[in-house]
C-alpha positions in Angstrom: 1.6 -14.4 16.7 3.3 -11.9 14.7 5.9 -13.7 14.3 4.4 -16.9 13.5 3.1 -14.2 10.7 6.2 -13.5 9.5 7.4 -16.5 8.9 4.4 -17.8 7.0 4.2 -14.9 4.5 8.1 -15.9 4.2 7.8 -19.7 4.1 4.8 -19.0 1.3 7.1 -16.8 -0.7 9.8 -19.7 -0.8 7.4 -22.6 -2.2 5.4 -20.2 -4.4 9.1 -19.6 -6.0 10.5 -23.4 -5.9 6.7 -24.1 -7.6 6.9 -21.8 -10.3 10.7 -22.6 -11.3 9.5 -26.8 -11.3 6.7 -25.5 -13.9 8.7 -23.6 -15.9 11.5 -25.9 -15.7 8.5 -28.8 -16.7 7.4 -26.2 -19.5 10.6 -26.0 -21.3 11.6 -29.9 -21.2 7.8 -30.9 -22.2 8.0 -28.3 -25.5 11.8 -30.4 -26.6 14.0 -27.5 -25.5 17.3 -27.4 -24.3 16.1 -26.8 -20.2 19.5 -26.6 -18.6 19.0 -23.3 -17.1 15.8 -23.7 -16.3 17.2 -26.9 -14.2 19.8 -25.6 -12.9 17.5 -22.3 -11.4 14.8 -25.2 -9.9 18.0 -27.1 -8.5 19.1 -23.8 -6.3 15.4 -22.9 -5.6 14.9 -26.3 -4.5 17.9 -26.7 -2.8 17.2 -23.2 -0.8 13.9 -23.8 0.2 15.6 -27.4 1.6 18.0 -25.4 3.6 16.2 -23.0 5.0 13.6 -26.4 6.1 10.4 -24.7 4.2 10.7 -28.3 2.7 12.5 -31.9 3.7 15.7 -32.4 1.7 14.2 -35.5 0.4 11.1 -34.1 -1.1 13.9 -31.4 -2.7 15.6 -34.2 -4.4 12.9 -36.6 -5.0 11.6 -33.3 -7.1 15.2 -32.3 -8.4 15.4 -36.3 -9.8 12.0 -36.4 -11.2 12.9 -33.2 -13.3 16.5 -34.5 -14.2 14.6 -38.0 -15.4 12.6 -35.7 -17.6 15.8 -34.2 -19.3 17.5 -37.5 -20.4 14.5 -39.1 -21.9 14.3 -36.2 -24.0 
């Protein structure tokens, strides 16, 4: 059980990060700013919560394309 703890409190820490970087990433393309850092942060946050299996690597690039979408149209 404590560890089962542990990892929860981790696991939480990791989508609570990937969440905020997609926002903030969504923030910056939304306003007409140039968001490549902000894409390039929610790419690595994405792709570590993938690896360490917090998420699928699907839903980390189903997210990662929706975001890139969002940069060409604008």
């Amino acid at each position: 059980m404590r560890q089962t703890k542990k990892r929860t409190e981790l696991n939480t820490k990791i989508k609570d990060t990937y969440k905020k970087a997609v926002k903030v990433a969504n923030k910056v393309i939304e306003s007409g700013k140039d968001a490549k850092e902000e894409l390039r942060l929610a790419q690595q946050t994405l792709d570590k919560a993938a690896k360490k299996g917090v998420i699928k690597k699907n839903t980390a690039a189903r997210k990662l394309s929706r975001l890139v979408k969002k940069v060409a149209k604008k």
